[in-house]
PDB file as gemmi writes it, atoms N, CA and C in Angstrom:
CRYST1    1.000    1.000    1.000  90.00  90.00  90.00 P 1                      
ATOM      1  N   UNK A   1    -119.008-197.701  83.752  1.00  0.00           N  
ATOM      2  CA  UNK A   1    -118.296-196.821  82.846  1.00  0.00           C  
ATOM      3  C   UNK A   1    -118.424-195.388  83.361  1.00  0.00           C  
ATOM      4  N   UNK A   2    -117.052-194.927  83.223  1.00  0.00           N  
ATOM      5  CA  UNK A   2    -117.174-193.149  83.837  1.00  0.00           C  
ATOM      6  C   UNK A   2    -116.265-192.468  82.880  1.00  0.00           C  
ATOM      7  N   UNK A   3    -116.876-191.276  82.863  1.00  0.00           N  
ATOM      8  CA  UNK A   3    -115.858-190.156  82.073  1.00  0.00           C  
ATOM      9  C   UNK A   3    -114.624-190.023  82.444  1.00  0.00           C  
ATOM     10  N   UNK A   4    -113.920-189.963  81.344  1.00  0.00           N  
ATOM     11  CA  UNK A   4    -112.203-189.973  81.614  1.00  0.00           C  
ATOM     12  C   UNK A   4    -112.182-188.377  81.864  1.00  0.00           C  
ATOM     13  N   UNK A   5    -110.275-188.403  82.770  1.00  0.00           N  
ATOM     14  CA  UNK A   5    -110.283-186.959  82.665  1.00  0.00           C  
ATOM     15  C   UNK A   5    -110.379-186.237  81.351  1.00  0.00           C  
ATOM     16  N   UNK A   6    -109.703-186.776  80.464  1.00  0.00           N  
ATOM     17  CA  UNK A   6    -110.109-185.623  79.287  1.00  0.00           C  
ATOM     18  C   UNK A   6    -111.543-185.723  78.775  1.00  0.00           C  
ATOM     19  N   UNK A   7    -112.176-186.114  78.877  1.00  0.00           N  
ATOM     20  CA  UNK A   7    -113.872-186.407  78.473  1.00  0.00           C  
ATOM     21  C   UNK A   7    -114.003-185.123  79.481  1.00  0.00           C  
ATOM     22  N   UNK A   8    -113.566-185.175  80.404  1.00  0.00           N  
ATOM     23  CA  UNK A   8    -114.123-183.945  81.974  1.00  0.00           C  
ATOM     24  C   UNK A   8    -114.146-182.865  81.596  1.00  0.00           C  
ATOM     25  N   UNK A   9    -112.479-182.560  80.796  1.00  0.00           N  
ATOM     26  CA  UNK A   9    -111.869-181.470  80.706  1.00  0.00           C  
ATOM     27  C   UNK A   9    -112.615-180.717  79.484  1.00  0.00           C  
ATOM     28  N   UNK A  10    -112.938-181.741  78.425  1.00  0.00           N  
ATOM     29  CA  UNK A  10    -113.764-181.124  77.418  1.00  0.00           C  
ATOM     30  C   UNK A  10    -115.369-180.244  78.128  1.00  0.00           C  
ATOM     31  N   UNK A  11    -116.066-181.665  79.118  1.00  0.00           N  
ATOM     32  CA  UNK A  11    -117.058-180.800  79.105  1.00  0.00           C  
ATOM     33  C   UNK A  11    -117.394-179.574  79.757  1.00  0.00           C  
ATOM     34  N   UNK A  12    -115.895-179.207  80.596  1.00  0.00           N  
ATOM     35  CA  UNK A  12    -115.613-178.307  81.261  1.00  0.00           C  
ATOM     36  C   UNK A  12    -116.164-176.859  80.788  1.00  0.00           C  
ATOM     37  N   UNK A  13    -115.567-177.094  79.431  1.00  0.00           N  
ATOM     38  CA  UNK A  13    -115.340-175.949  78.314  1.00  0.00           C  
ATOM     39  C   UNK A  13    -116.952-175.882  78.034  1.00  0.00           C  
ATOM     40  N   UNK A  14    -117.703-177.074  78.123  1.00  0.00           N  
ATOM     41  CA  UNK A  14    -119.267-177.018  77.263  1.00  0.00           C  
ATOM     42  C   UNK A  14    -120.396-176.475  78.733  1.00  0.00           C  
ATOM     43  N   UNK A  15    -119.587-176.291  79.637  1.00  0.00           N  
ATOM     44  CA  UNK A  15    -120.932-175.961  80.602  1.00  0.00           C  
ATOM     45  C   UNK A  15    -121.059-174.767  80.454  1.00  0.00           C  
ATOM     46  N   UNK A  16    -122.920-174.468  80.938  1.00  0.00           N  
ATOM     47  CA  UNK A  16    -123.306-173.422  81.208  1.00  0.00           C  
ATOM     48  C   UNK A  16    -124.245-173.266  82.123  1.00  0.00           C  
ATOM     49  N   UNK A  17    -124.421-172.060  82.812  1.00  0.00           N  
ATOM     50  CA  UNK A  17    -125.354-171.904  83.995  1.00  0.00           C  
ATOM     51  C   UNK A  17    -126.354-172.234  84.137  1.00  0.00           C  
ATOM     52  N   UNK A  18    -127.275-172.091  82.913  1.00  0.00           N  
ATOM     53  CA  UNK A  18    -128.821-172.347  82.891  1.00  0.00           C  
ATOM     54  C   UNK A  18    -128.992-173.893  82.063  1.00  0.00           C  
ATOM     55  N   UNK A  19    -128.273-175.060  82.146  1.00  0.00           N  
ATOM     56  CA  UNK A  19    -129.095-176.119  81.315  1.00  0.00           C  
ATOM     57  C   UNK A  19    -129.915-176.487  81.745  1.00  0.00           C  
ATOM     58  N   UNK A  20    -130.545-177.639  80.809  1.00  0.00           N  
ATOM     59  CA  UNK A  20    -131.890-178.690  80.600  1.00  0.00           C  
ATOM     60  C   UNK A  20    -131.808-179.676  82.002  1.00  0.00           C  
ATOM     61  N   UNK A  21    -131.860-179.632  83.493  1.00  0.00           N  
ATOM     62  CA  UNK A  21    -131.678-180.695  84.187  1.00  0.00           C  
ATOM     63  C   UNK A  21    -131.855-182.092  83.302  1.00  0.00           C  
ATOM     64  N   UNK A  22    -131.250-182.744  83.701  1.00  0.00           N  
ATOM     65  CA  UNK A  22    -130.407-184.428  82.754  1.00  0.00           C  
ATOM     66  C   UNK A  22    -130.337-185.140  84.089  1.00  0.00           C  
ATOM     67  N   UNK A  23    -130.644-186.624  83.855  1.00  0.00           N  
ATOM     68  CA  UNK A  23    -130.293-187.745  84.366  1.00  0.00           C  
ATOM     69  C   UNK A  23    -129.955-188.388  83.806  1.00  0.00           C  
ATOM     70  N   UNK A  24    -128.842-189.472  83.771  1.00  0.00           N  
ATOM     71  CA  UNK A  24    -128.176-190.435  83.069  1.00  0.00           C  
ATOM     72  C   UNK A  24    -129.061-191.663  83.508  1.00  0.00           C  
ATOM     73  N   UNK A  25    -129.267-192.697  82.619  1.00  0.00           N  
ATOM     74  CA  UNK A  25    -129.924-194.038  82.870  1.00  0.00           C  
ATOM     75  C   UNK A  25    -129.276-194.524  82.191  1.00  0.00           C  
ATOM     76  N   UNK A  26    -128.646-196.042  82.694  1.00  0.00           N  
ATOM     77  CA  UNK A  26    -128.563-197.479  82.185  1.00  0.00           C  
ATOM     78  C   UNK A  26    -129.442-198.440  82.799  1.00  0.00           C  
ATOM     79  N   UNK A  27    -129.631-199.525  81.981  1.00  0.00           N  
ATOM     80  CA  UNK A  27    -130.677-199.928  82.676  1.00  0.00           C  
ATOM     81  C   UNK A  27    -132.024-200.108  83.755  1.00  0.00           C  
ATOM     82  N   UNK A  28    -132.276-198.886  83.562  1.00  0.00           N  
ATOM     83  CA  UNK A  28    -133.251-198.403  84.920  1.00  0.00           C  
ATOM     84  C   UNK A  28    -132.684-197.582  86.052  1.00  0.00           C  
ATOM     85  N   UNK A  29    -131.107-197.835  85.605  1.00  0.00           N  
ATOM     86  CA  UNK A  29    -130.607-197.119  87.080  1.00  0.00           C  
ATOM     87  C   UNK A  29    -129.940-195.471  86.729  1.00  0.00           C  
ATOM     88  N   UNK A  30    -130.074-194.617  87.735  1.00  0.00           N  
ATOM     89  CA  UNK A  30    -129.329-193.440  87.577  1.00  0.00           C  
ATOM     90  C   UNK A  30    -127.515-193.913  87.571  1.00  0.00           C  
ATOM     91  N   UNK A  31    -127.089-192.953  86.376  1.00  0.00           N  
ATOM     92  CA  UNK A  31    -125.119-193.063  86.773  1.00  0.00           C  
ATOM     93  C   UNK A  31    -124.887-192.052  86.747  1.00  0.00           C  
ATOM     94  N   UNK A  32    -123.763-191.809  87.778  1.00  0.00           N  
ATOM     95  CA  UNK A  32    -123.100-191.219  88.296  1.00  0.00           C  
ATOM     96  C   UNK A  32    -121.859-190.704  87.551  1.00  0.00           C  
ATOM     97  N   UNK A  33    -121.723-189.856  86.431  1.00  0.00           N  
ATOM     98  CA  UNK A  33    -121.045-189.558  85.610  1.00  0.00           C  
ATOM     99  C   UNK A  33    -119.731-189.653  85.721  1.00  0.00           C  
ATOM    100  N   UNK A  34    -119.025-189.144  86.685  1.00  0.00           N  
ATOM    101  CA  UNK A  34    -117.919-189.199  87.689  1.00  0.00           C  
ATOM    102  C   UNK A  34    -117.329-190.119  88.194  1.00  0.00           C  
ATOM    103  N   UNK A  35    -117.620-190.880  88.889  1.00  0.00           N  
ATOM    104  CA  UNK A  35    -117.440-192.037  89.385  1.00  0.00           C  
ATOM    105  C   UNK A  35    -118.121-193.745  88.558  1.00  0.00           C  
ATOM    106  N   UNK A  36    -119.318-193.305  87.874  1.00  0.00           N  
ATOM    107  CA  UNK A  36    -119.588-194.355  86.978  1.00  0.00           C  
ATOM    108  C   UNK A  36    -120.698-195.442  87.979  1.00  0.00           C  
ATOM    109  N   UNK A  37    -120.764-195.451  89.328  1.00  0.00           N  
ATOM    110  CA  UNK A  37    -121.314-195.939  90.510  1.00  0.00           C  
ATOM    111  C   UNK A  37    -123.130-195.574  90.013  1.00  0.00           C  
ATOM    112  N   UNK A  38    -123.840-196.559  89.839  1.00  0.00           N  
ATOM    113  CA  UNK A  38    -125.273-196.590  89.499  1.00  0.00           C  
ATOM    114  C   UNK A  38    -125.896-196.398  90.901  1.00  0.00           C  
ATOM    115  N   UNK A  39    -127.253-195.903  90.950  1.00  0.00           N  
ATOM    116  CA  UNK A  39    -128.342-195.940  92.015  1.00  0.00           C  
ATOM    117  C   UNK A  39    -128.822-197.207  91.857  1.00  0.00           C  
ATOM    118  N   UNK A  40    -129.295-197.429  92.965  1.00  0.00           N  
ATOM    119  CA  UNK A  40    -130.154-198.733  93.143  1.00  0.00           C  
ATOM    120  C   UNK A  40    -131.382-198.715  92.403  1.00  0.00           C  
ATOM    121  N   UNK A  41    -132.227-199.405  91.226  1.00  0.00           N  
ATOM    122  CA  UNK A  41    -132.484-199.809  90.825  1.00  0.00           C  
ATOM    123  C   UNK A  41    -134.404-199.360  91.723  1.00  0.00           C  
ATOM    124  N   UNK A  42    -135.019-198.466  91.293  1.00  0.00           N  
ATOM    125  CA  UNK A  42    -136.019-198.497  91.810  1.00  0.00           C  
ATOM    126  C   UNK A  42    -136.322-197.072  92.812  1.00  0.00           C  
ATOM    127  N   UNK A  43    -134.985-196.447  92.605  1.00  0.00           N  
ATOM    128  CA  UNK A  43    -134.717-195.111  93.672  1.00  0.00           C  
ATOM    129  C   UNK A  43    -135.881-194.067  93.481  1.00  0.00           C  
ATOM    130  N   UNK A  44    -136.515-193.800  94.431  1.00  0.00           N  
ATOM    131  CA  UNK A  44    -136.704-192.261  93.594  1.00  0.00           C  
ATOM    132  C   UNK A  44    -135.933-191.173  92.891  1.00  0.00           C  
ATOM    133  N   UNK A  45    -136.459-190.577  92.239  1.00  0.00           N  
ATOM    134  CA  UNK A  45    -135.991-189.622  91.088  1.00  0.00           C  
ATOM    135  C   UNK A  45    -135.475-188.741  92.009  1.00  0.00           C  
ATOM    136  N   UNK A  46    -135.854-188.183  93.349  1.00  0.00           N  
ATOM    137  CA  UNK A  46    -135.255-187.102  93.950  1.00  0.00           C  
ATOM    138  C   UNK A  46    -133.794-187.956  94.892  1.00  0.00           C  
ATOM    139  N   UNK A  47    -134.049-188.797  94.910  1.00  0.00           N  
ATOM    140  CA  UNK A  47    -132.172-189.104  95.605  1.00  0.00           C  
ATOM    141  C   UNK A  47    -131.403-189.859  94.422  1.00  0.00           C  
ATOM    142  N   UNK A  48    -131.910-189.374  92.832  1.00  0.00           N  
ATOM    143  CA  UNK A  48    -131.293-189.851  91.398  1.00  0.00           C  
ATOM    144  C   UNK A  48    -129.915-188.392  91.313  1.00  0.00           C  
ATOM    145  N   UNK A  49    -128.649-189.163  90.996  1.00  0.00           N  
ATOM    146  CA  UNK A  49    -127.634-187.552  90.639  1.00  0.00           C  
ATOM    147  C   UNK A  49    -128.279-186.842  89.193  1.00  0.00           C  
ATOM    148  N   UNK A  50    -128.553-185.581  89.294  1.00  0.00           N  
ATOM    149  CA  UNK A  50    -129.657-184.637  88.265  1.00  0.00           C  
ATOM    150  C   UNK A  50    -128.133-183.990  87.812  1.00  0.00           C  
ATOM    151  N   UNK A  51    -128.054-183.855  86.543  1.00  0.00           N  
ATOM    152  CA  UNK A  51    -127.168-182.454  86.182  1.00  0.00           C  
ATOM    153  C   UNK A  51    -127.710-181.125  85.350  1.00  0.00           C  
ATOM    154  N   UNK A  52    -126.994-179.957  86.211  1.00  0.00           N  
ATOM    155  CA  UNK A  52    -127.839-178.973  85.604  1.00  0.00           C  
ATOM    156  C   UNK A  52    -127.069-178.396  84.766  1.00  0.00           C  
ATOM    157  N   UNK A  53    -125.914-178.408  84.238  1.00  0.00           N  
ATOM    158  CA  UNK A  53    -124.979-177.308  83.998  1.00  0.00           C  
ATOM    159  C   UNK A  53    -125.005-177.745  82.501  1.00  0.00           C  
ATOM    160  N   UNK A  54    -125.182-178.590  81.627  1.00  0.00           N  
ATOM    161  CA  UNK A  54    -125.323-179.014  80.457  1.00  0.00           C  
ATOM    162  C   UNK A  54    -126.522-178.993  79.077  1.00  0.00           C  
ATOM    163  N   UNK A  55    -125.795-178.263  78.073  1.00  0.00           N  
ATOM    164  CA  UNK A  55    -126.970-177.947  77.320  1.00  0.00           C  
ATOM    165  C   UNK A  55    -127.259-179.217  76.998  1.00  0.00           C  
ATOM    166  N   UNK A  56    -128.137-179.760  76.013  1.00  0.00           N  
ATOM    167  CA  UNK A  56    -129.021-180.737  75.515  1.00  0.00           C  
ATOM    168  C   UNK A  56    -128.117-181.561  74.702  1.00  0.00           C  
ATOM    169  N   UNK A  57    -127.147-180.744  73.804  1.00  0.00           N  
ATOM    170  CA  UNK A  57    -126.349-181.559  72.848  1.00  0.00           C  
ATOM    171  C   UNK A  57    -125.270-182.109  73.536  1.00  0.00           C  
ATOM    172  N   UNK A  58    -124.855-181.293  74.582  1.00  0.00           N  
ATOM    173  CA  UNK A  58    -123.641-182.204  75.556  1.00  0.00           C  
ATOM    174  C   UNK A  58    -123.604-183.278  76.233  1.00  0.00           C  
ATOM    175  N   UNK A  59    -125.203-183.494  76.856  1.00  0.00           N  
ATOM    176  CA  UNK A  59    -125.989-184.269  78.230  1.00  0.00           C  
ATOM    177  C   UNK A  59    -125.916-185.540  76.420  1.00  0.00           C  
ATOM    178  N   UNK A  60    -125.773-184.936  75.439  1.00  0.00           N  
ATOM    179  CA  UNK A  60    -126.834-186.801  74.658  1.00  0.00           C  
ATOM    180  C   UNK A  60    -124.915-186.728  74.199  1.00  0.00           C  
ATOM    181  N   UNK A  61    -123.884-185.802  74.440  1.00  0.00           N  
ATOM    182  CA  UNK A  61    -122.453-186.586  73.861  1.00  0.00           C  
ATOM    183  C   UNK A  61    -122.129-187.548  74.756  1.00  0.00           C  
ATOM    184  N   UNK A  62    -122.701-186.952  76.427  1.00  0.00           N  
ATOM    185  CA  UNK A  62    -122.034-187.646  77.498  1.00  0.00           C  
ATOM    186  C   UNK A  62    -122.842-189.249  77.340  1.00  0.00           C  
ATOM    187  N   UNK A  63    -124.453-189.112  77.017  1.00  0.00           N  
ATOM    188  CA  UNK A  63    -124.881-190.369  77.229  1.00  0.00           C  
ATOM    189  C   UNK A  63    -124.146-191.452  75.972  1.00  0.00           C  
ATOM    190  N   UNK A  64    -123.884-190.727  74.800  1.00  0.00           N  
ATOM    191  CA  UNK A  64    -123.182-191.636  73.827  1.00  0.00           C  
ATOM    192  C   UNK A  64    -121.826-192.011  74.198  1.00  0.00           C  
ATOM    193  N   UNK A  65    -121.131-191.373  74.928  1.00  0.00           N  
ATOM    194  CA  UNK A  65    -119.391-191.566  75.364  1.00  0.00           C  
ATOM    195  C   UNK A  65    -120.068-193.271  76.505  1.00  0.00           C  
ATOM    196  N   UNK A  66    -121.045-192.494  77.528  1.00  0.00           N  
ATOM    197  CA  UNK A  66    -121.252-194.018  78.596  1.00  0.00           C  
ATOM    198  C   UNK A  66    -121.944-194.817  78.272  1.00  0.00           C  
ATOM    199  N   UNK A  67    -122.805-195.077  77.247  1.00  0.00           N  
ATOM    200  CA  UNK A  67    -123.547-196.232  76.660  1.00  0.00           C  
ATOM    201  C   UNK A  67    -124.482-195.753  77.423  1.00  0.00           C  
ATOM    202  N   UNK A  68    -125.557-194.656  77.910  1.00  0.00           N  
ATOM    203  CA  UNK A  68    -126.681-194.780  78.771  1.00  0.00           C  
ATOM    204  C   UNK A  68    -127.706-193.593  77.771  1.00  0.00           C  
ATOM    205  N   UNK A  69    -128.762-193.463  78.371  1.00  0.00           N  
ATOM    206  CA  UNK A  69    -129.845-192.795  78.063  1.00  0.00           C  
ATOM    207  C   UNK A  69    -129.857-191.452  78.932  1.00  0.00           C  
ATOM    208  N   UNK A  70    -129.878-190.341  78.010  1.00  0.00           N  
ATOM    209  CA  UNK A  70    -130.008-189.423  78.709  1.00  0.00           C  
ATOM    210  C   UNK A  70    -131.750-188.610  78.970  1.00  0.00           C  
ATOM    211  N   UNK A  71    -132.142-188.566  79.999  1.00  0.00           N  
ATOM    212  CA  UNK A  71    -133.604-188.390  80.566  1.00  0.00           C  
ATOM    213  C   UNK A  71    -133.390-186.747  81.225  1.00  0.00           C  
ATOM    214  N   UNK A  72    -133.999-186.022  79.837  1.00  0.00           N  
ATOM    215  CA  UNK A  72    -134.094-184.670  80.577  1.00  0.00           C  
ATOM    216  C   UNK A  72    -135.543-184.520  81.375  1.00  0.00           C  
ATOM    217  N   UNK A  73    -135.592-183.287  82.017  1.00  0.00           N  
ATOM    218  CA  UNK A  73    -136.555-183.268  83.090  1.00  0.00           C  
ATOM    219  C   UNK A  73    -137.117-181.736  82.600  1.00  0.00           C  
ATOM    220  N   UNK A  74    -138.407-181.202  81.703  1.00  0.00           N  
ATOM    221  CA  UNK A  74    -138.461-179.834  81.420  1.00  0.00           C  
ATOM    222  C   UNK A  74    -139.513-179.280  81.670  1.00  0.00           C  
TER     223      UNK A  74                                                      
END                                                                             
């Protein structure tokens, strides 16, 4: 599952410079918001896709829109 363009276009409007770094998890794995394409299962956290640009309430709309867990890093 990946964000549609208008899901994009909204959070376009919600970014800001300084957010909460966020990782998306489904089942153990990092997703790839964009493309929807998971990490392998066991990755380290540093080759996991991190997003920085999202406050706290946006990073938990995006994890409710993809069915995943959102894992901030603070």
């Amino acid at each position: 599952m990946k964000l549609t363009d208008e899901q994009k276009a909204e959070l376009k409007t919600e970014m800001v410079s300084t957010g909460t770094p966020v990782r998306f998890l489904r089942n153990g794995q990092a997703v790839n918001i964009c493309t929807g394409d998971l990490s392998p299962k066991g990755i380290n956290v540093m080759h996991q896709p991190v997003y920085w640009c999202f406050p706290k309430a946006t990073a938990k709309k995006i994890a409710r829109w993809l069915r995943c867990k959102a894992v901030f890093s603070e």
